[in-house]
DRENSE-911700 format. One record per residue (C-alpha): residue number from 1; x, y, z. Coordinates in steps of 0.05 Angstrom, whole numbers, plus 5000, padded with zeros to 4 digits. Each point is the difference from the previous one (the first is absolute). Example, Ala and Ser with C-alpha at 12.3 -4.5 7.8 and 13.67 -1.06 7.14 Angstrom:
<kolzas>
+------+------+------+------+
| guse |    x |    y |    z |
+------+------+------+------+
|    1 | 5246 | 4910 | 5156 |
|    2 | 5027 | 5069 | 4987 |
+------+------+------+------+
</kolzas>
This chain:
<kolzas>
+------+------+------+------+
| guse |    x |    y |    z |
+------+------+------+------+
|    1 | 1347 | 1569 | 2579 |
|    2 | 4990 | 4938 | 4980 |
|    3 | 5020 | 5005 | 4932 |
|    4 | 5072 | 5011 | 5017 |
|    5 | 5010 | 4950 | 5051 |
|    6 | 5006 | 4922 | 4993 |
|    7 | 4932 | 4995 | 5041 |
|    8 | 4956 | 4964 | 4967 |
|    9 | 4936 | 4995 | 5061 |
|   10 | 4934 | 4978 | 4949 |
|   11 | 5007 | 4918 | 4990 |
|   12 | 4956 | 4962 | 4953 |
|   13 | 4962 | 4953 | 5032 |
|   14 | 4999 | 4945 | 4947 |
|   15 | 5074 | 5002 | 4989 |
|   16 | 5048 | 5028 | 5046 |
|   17 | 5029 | 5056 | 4963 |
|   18 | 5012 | 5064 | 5028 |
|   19 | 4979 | 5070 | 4970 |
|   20 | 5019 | 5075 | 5011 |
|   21 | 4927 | 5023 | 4996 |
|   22 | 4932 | 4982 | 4993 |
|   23 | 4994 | 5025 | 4934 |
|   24 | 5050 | 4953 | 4974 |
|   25 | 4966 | 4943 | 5057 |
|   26 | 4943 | 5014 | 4961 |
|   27 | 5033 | 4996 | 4929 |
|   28 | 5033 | 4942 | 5021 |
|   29 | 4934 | 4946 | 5022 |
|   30 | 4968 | 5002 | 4933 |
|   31 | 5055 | 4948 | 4983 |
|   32 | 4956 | 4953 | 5045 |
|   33 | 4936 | 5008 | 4974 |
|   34 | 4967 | 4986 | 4942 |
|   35 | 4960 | 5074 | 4981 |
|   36 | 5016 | 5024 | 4936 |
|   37 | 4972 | 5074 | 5003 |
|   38 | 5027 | 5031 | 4939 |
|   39 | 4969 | 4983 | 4940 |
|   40 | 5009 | 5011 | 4922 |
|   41 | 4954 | 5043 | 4963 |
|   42 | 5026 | 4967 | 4937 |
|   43 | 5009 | 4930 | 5002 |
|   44 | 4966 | 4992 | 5063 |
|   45 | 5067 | 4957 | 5044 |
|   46 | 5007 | 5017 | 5071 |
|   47 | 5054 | 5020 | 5049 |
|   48 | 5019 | 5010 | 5068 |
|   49 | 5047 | 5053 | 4999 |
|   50 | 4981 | 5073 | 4959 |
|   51 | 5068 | 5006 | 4983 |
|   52 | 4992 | 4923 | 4960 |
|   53 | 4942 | 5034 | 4967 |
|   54 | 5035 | 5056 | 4978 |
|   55 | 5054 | 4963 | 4971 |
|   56 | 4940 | 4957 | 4963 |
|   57 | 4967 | 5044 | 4972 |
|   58 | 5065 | 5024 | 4959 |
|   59 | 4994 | 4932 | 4957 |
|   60 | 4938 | 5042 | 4975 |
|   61 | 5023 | 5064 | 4989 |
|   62 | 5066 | 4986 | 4973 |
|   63 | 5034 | 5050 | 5055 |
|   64 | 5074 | 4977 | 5015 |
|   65 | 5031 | 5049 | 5041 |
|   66 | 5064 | 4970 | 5020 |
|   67 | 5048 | 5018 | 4943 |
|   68 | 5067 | 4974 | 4989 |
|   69 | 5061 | 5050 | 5002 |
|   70 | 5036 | 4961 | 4947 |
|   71 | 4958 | 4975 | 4947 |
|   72 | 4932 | 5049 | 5018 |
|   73 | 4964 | 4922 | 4998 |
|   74 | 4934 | 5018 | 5055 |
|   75 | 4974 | 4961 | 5048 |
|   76 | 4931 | 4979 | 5044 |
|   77 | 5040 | 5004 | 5071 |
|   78 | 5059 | 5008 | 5023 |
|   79 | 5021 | 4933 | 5022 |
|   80 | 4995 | 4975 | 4915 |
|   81 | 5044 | 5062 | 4987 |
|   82 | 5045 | 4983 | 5051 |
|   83 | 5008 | 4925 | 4970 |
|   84 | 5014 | 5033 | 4933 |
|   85 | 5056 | 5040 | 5016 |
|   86 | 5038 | 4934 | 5016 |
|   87 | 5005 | 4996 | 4921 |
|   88 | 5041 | 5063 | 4999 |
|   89 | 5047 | 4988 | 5053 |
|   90 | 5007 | 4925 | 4982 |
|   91 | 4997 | 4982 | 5080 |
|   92 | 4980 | 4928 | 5004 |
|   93 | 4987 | 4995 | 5076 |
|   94 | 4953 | 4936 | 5003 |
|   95 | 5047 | 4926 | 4996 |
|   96 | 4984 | 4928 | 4995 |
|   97 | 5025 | 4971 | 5058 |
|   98 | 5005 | 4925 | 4961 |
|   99 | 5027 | 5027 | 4934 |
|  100 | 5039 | 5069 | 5007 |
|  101 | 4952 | 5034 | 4949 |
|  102 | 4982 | 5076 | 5006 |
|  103 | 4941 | 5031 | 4995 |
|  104 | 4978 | 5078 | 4989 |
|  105 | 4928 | 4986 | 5024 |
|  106 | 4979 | 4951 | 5062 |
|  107 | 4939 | 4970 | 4952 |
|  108 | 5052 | 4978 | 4951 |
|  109 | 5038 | 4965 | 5053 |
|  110 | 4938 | 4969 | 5024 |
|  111 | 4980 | 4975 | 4933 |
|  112 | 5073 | 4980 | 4991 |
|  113 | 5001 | 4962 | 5080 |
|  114 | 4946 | 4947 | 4959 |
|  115 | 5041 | 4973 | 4951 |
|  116 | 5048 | 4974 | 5064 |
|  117 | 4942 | 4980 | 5045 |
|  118 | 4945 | 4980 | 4944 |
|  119 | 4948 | 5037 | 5037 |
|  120 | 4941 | 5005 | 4949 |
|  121 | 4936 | 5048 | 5038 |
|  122 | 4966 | 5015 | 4940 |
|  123 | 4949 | 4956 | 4978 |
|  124 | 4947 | 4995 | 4935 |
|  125 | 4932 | 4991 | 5029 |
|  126 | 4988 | 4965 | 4942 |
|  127 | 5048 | 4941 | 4992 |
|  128 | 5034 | 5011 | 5063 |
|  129 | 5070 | 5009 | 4973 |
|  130 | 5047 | 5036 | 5041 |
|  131 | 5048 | 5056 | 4978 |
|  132 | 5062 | 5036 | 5031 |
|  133 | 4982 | 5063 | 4977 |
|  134 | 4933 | 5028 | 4992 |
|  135 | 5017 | 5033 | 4928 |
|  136 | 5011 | 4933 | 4982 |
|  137 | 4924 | 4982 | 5022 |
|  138 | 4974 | 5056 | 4971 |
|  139 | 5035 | 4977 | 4926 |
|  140 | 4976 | 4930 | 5022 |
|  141 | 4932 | 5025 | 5008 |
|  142 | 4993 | 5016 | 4917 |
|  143 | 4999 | 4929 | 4990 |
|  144 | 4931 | 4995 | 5043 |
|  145 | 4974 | 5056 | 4958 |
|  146 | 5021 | 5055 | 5039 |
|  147 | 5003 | 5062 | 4961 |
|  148 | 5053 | 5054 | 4999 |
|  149 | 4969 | 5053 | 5044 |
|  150 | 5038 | 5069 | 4976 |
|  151 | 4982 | 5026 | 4938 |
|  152 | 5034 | 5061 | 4954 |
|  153 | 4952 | 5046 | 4987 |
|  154 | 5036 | 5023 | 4947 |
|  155 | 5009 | 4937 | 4950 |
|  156 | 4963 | 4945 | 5036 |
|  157 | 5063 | 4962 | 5027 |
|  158 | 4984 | 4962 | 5064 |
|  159 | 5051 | 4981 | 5060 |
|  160 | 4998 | 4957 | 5057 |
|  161 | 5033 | 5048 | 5041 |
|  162 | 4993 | 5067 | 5008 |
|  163 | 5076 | 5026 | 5001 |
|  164 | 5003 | 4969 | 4929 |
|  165 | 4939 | 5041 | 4979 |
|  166 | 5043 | 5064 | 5022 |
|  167 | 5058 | 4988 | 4972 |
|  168 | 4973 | 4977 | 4925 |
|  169 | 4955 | 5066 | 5006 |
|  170 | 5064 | 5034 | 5026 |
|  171 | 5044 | 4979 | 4941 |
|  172 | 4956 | 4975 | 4945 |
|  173 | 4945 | 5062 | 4995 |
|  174 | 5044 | 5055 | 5011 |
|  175 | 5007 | 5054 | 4955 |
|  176 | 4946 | 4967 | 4952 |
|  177 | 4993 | 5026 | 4924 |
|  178 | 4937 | 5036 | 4975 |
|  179 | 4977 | 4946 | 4957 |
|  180 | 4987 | 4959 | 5059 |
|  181 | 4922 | 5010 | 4993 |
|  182 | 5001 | 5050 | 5053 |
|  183 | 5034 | 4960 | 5049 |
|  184 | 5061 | 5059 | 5007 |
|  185 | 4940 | 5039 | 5022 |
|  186 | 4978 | 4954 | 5052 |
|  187 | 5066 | 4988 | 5024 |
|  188 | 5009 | 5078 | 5013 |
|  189 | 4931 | 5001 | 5037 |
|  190 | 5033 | 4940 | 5042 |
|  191 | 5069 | 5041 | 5016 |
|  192 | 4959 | 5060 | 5015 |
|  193 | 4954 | 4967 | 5050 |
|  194 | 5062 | 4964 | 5033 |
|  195 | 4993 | 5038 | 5067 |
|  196 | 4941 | 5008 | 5005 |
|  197 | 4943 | 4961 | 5035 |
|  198 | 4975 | 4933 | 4969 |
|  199 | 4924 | 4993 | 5027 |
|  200 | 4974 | 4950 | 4956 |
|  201 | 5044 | 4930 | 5024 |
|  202 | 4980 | 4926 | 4968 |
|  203 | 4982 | 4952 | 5041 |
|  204 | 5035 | 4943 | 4974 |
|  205 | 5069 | 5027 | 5006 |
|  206 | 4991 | 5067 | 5038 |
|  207 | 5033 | 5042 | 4953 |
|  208 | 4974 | 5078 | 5001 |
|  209 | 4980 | 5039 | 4937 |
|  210 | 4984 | 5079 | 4989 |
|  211 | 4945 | 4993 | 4963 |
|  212 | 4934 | 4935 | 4993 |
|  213 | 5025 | 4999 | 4931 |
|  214 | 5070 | 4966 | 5009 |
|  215 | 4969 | 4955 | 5054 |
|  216 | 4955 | 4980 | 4951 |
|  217 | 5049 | 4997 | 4951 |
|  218 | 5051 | 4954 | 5046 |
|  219 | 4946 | 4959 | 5036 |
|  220 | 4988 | 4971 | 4922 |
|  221 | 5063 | 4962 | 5023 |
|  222 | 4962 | 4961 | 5047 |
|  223 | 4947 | 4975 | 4966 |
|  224 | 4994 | 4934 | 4953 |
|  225 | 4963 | 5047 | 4955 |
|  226 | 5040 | 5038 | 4936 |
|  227 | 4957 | 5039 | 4968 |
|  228 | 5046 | 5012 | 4937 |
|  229 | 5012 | 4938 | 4950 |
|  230 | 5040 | 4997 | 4938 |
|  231 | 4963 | 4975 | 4939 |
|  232 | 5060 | 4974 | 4970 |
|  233 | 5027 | 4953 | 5051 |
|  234 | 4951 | 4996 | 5055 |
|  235 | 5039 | 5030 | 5057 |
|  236 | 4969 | 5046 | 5047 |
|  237 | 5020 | 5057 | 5039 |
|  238 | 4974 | 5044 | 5070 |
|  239 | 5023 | 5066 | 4964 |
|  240 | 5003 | 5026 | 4933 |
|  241 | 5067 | 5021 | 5007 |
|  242 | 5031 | 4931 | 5003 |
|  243 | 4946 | 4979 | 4951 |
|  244 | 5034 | 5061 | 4949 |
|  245 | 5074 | 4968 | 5014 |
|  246 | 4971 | 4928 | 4982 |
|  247 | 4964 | 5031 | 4935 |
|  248 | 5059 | 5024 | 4974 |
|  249 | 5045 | 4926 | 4995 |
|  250 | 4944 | 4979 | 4955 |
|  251 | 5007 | 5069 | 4951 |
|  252 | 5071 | 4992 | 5002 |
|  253 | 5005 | 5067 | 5026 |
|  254 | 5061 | 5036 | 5036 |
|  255 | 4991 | 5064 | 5008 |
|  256 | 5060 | 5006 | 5054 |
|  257 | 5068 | 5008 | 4963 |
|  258 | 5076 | 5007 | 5029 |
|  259 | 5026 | 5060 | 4992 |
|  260 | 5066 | 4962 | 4989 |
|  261 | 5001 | 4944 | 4963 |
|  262 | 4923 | 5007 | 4964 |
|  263 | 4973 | 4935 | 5030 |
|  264 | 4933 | 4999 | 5018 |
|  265 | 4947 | 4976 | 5051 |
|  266 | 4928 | 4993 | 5018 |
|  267 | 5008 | 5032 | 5064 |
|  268 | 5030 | 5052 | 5036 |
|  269 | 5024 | 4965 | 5050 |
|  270 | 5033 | 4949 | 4958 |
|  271 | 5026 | 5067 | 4960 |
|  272 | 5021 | 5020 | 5070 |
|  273 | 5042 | 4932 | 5022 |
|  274 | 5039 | 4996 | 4944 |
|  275 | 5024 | 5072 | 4996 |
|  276 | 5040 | 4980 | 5062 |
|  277 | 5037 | 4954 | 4964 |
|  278 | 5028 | 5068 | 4962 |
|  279 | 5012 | 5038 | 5067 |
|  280 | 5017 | 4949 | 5042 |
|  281 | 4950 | 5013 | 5056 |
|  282 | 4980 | 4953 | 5050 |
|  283 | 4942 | 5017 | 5041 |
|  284 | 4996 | 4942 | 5043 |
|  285 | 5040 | 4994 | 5051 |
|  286 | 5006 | 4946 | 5054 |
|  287 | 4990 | 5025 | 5078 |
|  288 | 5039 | 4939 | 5015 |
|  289 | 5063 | 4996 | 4957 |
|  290 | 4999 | 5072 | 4960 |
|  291 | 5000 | 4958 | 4939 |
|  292 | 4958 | 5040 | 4935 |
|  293 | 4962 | 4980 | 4949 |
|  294 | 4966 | 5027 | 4935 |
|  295 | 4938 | 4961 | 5012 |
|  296 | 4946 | 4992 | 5049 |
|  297 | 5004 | 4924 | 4981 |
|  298 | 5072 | 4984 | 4997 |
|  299 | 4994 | 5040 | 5072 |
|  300 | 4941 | 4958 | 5029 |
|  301 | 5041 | 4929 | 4982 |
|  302 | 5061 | 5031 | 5028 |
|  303 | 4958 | 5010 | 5071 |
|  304 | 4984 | 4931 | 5003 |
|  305 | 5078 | 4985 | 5011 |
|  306 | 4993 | 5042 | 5070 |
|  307 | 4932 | 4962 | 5020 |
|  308 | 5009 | 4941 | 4976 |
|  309 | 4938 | 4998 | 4964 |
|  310 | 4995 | 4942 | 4950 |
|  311 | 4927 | 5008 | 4963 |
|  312 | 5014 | 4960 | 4939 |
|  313 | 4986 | 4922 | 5023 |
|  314 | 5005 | 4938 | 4953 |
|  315 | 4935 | 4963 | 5000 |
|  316 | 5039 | 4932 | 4994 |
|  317 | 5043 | 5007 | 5064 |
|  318 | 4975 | 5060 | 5032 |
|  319 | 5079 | 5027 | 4997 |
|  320 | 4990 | 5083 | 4999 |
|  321 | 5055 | 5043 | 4964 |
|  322 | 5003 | 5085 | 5008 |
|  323 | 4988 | 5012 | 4927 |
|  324 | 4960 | 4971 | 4942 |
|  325 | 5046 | 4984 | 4951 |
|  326 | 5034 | 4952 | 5055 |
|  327 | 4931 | 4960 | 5008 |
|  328 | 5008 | 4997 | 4924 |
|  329 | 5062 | 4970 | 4990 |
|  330 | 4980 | 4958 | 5062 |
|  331 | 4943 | 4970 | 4968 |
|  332 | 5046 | 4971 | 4943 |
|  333 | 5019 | 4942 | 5056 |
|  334 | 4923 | 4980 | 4993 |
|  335 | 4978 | 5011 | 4935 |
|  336 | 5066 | 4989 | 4958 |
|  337 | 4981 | 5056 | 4958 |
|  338 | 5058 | 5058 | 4986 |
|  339 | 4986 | 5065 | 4996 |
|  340 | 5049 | 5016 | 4938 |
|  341 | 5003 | 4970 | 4934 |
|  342 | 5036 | 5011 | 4949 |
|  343 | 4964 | 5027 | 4930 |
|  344 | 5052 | 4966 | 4956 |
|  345 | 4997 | 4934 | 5024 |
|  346 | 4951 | 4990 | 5054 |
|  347 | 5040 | 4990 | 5054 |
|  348 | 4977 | 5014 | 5071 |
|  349 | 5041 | 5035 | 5059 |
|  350 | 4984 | 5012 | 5072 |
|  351 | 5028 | 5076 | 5002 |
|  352 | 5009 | 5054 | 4944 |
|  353 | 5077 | 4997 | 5020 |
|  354 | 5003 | 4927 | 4962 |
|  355 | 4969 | 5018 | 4947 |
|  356 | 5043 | 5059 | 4990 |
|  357 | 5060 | 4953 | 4992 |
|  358 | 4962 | 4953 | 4962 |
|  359 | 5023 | 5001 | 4925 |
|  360 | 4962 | 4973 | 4947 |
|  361 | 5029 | 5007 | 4930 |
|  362 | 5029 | 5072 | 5012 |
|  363 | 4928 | 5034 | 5015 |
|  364 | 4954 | 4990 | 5060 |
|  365 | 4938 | 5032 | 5026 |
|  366 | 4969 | 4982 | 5066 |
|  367 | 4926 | 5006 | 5025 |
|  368 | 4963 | 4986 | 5065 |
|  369 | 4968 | 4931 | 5000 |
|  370 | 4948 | 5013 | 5065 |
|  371 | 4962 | 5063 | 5021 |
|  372 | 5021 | 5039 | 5057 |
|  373 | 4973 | 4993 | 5073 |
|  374 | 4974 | 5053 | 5033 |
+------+------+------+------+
</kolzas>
């Protein structure tokens, strides 16, 4: 009886804290010890819990049973779905106490806490720099030699995180074209093996495949070795499928046209991006502010707004900027070189919007002076 009374008669020893049973008693002292009984079969990581195992071994198989009511957008457990549905109902429960600002998720307010108190935890082993924000480490990282771990299977494209993987496969690869060298083909394998179980998982980056073939295939991404080299240029390539794409700007070839307006493109996926610009779609859309864009890029800069991430840093003052094309009209102060110049007359400008009001004997044309940065 219990269960249905406020008696709670087993006590943890190490603690204090009161339970109903012994069961839960039991359940209850693992939290003090160290034993890790549950192991992987796939990537070899222990647990303490079965249930923590469980909900492991679904980075592997690709299962996400907790499905959204709105948007049908699945989930691992049901604490991540839970944290997603804040998006729909636009609740922002978690507040700054020094600033006012409002927050869907507690991690963003966390992240967001730093900037006030200039906590920095995350550290590179290597220099011993310190960071805010440990996707800022990890983009910090590249500059050690640190390589981009996830890789598309699909064209070669690697990622430093994995939920930018998903959503370029999510918006870049779907509904492919035949001519793709077979890649539609693969792609339809992929959707079809979506539920089910993923036994082969790399070891790098944990990520599960159906079959030794696409782990192969992926785990290409993580080695220095690229076994497919343009004669033309030198470049090389981990899959033949990117190495196809690069052949093709050397042959001139665009075998992808609009529908619309007749222009055409190397790839699909550049086929794909622009098409949006006739219907107006925009895939990307911000968790934060509900703010779209037509581009994974253009949707990636706009993220660094919320975190504050500022990647691009000058290598004469160290001063960082969001975006590339800030660093670049930073770096005029240093060099005294202008990006702009006018064709007519030579004359230099700092931003295309000068030269457009430039006027040099009725006609001007501009070019870029400097190459672009990253």
């Amino acid at each position: 009886m219990a269960v249905h009374s406020e008696e709670r008669p087993f006590s943890c020893e190490k603690c204090g804290k009161e339970f109903k049973s012994k069961d839960t008693l039991r359940f209850h002292q693992v939290v003090h010890t160290n034993t890790k009984n549950y192991k992987c079969t796939m990537c070899e990581e222990t647990f303490k819990y079965a249930h923590s195992l469980t909900v492991h071994k679904r980075k592997h198989t690709g299962i996400t049973p907790f499905t959204c009511t709105v948007c049908n957008r699945s989930y691992r457990t049901g604490t991540a779905l839970k944290r997603h549905g804040i998006v729909h109902t636009g609740e922002k429960p978690f507040t700054c106490h020094i600033c006012g600002a409002s927050f869907s998720l507690n991690n963003n307010l966390k992240r967001h806490l730093r900037i006030h108190t200039g906590e920095k935890p995350f550290t590179c082993k290597e220099c011993g720099k310190s960071f805010s924000d440990n996707n800022k480490l990890k983009s910090h990282m590249l500059i050690h030699g640190a390589r981009k771990p996830f890789m598309c299977d699909l064209c070669g494209k690697t990622f430093l995180f994995n939920c930018r993987l998903l959503m370029h496969q999510r918006y870049v690869h779907f509904d492919r074209s035949e001519e793709a060298d077979g890649t539609q083909r693969h792609l339809q394998t992929k959707r079809r093996n979506k539920s089910l179980v993923k036994p082969f998982s790399c070891k790098i980056c944990l990520r599960g495949f159906c079959t030794t073939y696409s782990l192969k295939l992926h785990e290409r991404g993580h080695s220095e070795h690229k076994e497919y080299q343009c004669g033309l240029c030198g470049k090389a390539f981990h899959n033949k499928y990117s190495f196809g794409y690069h052949q093709r700007s050397h042959a001139g070839e665009k075998p992808f046209v609009c529908d619309v307006c007749g222009k055409r493109f190397f790839h699909t996926a550049s086929l794909k991006q622009h098409e949006r610009i006739h219907t107006g779609e925009k895939p990307y859309k911000c968790d934060q502010c509900g703010k779209a864009f037509r581009t994974d890029g253009n949707f990636y800069r706009h993220l660094r707004i919320h975190t504050g991430e500022k990647p691009f840093e000058c290598v004469h003052c160290q001063k960082k900027f969001h975006q590339s094309n800030q660093l670049k009209s930073h770096l005029q102060i240093h060099t005294g070189q202008k990006l702009y110049s006018c064709q007519q007359c030579g004359q230099g400008f700092s931003d295309s919007r000068q030269l457009k009001k430039h006027s040099c004997d009725g006609s001007c044309h501009g070019v870029m002076t400097t190459s672009t940065l990253g």
